[in-house]
C-alpha positions in Angstrom: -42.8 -40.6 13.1 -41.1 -41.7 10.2 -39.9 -39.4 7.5 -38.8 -40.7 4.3 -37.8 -39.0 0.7 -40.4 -40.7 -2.1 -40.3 -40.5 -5.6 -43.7 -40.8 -7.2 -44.6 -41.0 -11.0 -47.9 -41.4 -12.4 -49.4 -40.2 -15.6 -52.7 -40.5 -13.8 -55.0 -42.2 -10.7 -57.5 -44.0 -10.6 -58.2 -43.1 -7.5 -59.2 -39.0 -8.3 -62.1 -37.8 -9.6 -60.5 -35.6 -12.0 -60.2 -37.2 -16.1 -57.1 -38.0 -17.7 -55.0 -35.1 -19.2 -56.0 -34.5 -22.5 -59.5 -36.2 -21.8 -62.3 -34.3 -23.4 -65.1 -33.2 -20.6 -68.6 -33.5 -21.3 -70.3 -30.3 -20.8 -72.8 -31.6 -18.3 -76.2 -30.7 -17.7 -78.3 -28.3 -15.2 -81.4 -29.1 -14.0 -83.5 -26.5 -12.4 -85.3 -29.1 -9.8 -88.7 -27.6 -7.6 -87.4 -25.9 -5.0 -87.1 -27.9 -1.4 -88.0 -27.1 2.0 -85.9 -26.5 5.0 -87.8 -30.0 6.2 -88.0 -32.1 2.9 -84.3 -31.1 2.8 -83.1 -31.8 5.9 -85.1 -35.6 5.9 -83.1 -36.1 2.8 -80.1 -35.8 4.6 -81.0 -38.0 8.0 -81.6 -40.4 5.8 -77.8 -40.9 5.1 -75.9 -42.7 7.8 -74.1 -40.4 10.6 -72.3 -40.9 13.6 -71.6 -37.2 16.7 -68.9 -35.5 16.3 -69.7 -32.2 15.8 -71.1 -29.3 18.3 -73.8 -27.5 16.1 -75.0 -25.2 15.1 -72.2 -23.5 15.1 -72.7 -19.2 15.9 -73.7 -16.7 13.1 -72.2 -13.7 14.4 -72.3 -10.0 13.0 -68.7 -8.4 12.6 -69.6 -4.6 12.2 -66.3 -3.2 12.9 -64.5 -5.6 10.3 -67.4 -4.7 7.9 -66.3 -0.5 8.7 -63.0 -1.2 8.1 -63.6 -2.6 4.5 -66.2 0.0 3.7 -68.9 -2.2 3.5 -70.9 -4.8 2.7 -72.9 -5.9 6.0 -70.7 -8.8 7.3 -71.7 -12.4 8.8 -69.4 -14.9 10.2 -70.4 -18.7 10.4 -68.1 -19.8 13.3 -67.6 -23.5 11.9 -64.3 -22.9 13.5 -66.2 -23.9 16.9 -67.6 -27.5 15.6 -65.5 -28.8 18.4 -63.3 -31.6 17.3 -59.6 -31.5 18.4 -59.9 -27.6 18.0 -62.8 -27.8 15.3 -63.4 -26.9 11.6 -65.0 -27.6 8.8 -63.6 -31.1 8.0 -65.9 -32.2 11.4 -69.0 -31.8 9.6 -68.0 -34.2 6.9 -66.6 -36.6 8.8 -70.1 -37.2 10.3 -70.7 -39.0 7.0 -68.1 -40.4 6.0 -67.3 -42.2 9.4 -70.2 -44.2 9.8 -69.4 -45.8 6.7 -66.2 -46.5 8.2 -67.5 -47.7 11.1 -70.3 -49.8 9.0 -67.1 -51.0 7.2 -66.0 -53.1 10.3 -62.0 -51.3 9.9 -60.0 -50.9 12.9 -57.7 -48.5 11.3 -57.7 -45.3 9.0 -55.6 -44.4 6.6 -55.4 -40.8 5.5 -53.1 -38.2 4.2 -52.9 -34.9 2.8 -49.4 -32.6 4.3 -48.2 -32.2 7.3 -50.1 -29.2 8.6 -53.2 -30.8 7.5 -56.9 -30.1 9.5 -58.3 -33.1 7.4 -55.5 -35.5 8.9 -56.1 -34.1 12.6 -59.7 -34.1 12.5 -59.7 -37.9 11.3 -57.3 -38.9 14.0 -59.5 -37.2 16.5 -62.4 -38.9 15.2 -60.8 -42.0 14.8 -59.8 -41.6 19.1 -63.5 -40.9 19.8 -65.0 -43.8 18.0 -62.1 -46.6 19.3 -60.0 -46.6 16.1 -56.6 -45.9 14.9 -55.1 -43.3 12.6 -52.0 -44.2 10.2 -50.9 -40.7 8.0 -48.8 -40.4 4.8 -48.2 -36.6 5.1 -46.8 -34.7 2.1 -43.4 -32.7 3.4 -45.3 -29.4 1.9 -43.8 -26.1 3.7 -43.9 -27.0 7.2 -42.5 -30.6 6.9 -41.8 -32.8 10.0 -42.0 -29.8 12.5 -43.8 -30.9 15.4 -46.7 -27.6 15.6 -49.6 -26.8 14.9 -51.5 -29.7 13.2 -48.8 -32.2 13.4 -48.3 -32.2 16.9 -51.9 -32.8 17.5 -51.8 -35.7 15.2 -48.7 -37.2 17.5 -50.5 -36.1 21.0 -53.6 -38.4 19.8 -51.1 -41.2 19.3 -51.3 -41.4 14.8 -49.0 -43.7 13.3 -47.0 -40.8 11.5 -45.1 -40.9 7.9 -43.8 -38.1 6.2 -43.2 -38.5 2.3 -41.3 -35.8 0.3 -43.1 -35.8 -3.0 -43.7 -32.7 -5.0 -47.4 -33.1 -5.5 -50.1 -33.8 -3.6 -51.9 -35.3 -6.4 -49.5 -38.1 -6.2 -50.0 -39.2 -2.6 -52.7 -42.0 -3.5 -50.3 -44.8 -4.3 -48.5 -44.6 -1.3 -52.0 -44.4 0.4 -52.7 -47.5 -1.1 -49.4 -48.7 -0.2 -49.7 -48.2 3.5 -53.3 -49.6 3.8 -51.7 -53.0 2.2 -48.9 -53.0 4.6 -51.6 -53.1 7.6 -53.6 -56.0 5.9 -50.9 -57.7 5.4 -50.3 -57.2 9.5 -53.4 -58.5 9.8 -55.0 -55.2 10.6 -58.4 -54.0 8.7 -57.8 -51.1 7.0 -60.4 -48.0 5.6 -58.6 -46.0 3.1 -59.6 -42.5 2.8 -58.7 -41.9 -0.5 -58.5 -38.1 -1.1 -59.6 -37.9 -4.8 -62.5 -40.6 -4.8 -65.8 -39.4 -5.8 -67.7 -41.2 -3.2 -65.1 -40.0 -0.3 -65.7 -36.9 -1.3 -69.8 -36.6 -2.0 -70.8 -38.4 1.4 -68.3 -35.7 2.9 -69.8 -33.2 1.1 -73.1 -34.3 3.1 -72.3 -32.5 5.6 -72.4 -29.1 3.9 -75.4 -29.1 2.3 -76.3 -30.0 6.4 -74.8 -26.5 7.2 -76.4 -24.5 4.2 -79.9 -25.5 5.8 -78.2 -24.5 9.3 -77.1 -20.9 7.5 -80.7 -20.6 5.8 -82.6 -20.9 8.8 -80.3 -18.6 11.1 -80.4 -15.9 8.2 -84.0 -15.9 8.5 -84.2 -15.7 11.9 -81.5 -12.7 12.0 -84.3 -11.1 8.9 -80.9 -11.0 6.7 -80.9 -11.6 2.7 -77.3 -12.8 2.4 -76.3 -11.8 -1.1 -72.7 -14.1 -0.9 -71.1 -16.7 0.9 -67.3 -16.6 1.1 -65.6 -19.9 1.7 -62.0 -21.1 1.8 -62.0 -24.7 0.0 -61.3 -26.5 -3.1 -63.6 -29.6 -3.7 -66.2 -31.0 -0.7 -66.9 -27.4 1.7 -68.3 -25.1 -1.7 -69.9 -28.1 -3.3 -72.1 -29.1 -0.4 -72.7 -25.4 0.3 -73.7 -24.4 -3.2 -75.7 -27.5 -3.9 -77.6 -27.2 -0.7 -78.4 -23.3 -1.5 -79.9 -24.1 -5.1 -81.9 -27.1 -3.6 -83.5 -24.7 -1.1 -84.0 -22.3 -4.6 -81.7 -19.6 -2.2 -80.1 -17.0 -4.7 -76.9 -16.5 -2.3 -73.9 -16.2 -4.7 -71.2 -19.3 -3.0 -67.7 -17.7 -3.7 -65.2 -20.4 -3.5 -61.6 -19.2 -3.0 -59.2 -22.0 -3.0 -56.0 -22.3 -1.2 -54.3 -24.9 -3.8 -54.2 -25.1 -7.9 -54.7 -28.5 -9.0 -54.6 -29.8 -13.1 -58.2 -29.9 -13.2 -60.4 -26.9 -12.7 -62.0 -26.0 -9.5 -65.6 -25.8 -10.9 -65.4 -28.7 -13.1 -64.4 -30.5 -9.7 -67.0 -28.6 -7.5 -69.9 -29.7 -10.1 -68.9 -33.1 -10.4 -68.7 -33.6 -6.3 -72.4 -31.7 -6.0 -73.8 -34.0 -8.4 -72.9 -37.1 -6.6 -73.8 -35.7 -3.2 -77.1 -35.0 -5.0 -77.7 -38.2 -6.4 -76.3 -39.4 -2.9 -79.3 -37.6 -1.4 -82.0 -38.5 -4.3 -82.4 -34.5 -5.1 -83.3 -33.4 -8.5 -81.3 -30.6 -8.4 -77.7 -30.9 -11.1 -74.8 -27.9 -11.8 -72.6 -27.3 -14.7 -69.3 -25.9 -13.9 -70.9 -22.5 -14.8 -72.9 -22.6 -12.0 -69.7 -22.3 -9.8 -67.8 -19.4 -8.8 -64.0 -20.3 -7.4 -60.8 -18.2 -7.2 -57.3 -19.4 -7.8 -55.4 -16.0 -7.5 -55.2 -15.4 -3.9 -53.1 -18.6 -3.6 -49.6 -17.1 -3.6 -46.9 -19.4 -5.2 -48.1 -22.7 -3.7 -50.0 -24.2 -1.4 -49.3 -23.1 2.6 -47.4 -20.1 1.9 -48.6 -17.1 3.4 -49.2 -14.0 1.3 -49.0 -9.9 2.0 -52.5 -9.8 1.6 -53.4 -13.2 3.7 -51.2 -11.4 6.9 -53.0 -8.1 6.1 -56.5 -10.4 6.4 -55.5 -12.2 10.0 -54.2 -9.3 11.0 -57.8 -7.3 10.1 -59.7 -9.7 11.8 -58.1 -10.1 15.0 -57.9 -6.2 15.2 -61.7 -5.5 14.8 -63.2 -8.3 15.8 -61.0 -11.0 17.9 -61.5 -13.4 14.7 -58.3 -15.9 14.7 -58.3 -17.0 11.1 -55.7 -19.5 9.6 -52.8 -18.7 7.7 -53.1 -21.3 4.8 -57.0 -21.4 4.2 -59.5 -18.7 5.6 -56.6 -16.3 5.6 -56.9 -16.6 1.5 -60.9 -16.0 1.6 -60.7 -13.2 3.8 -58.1 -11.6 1.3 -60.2 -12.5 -1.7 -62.7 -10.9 0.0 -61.3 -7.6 0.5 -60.1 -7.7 -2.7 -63.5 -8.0 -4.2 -64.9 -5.3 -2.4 -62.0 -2.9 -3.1 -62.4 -3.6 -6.6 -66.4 -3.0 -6.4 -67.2 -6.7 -7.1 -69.2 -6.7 -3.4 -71.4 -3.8 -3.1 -71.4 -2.0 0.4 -74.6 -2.7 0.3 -74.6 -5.8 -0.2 -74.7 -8.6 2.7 -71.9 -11.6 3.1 -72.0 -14.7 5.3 -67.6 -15.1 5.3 -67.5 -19.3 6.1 -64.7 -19.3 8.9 -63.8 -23.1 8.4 -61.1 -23.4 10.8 -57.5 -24.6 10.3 -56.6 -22.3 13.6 -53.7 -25.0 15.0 -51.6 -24.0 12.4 -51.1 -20.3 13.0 -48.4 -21.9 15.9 -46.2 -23.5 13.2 -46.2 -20.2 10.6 -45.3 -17.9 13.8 -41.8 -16.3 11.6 -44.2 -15.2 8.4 -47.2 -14.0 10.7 -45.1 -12.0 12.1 -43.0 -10.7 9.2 -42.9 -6.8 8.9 -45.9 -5.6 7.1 -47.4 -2.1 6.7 -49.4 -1.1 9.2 -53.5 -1.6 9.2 
């Protein structure tokens, strides 16, 4: 593993989806597409190229002790936790898609990167190991930097070609991406670069959500459950595949993003923009305006991957009720959002909520000091 201290400065990439500071945005526009099917819906999506990876469906299960403990509302878990990959997540479902266009590609090696604790990075190198490829990561330093735990380790144990860049923003990583993947070609390798900001990266990926939303739909209905809001940890591909695949099936379900990172450019400007590519990907009528999203910036904490009061209190809740491991830097922040909302009345105890557990579980081993950090009791 290589570390090494980078200084990166770019007024803007070509590589993200987001517009140039300063750039005006069109407003967009919503179209209110004929409800699908379950069927018509899911033919959509096996028409996109796929490889196995993931062990689905993934559990529904009913937490009523969690759900007593916040008062209310009727509670839902979605275990994609358990997809099965290198401990599992959320990231497995969209790497479905995007690696068989990696594997259509003809590459031989993958580069990725996101930081060092990353379940995007560990879930490519697994999948890389399970389809005869290699990983090479350009992790960002971020809180936990070269500490071999959680994530990181995994990512060494599967045998990735490891650098660790100290920049100060993610949102700079692209270049060195780009960087790396040259330095293999030039080797004589043939590299697939994963960049993280590119629209098409991110809509095939988002395939795979709109994938579980049919999943959800049909195990609500056979549970006989209404499920007034969907709570998910993410930022970009996870809420956009979830809420596009909700409004093609005409489902009312309120998707609650709460994300774990602030970037320049609005969450639901982002979210819109990646559901209507994945839509056009699929050839569905159905279009959102950043209106049409709901995301969450203030359960963050200072930055990204730093654990909060209220993030211990959530892991803490849910291992104590219900045996639910959650993750310190991603559903941690969800589940605090989401007690947040129903202490402040925003979730009716009434009401019915499907909480996304995504995953992320292999980091809880490197943020052992903060987890277990006094706190008041539960």
């Amino acid at each position: 593993m290589r570390v090494l201290a980078v200084t990166v400065r770019v007024a803007s990439d070509a590589g993200s989806t987001a517009p140039p500071r300063g750039t005006t945005r069109m407003p967009g526009t919503r179209t209110l597409a004929r409800p699908l099917d379950r069927a018509a819906l899911r033919e959509r999506i096996a028409a996109i190229p796929s490889v196995h990876l993931a062990h689905l469906p993934t559990p529904l299960e009913h937490c009523p002790r969690l759900a007593a403990r916040l008062g209310g509302p009727d509670l839902w878990v979605k275990r994609d936790d358990l997809t099965g990959l290198a401990f599992g997540g959320n990231k497995t479902r969209q790497l479905e898609y995007l690696f068989a266009d990696i594997v259509a590609s003809g590459a031989d090696v993958v580069v990725a990167g996101a930081y060092t604790q990353s379940n995007w990075c560990r879930q490519i190198t697994a999948a890389t190991r399970k389809l005869d490829l290699d990983a090479a990561l350009v992790l960002v330093h971020g809180e936990k930097g070269p500490e071999r735990q959680g994530n990181l380790l995994l990512d060494e144990l599967m045998g990735a070609d490891v650098t660790v860049v100290d920049i100060d923003d993610i949102q700079r990583l692209p270049p060195l991406l780009r960087e790396k993947a040259a330095e293999l070609a030039a080797a004589g390798r043939r590299p697939y670069l994963v960049s993280p900001f590119e629209l098409g990266v991110l809509a095939r990926s988002s395939v795979g959500y709109v994938a579980a939303a049919v999943e959800l739909d049909e195990q609500l209905e056979r549970a006989g459950v209404h499920a007034d809001h969907i709570y998910v940890a993410g930022a970009n591909m996870t809420p956009a595949g979830l809420l596009l695949g909700m409004r093609a099936l005409g489902r009312d379900t309120r998707v609650v993003g709460i994300s774990p990172v602030r970037w320049d450019e609005p969450r639901e400007v982002d979210i819109a923009r990646i559901a209507n590519a994945t839509a056009e990907l699929l050839g569905i009528e159905t279009r959102l305006v950043a209106d049409d999203v709901t995301s969450y910036e203030d359960y963050v904490g200072p930055r990204y991957g730093v654990v909060t009061p209220e993030s211990r209190e959530a892991m803490r809740l849910a291992a104590s009720t219900e045996g639910l491991i959650l993750d310190p830097v991603y559903t941690s922040k969800a589940l605090a959002g989401l007690i947040d909302h129903v202490r402040r009345g925003q979730v009716g105890a009434g009401e019915t909520v499907v909480f996304m557990h995504t995953g992320g579980t292999p980091a809880v081993f490197s943020y052992a000091p903060e987890l277990l950090a006094r706190s008041a009791p539960l």
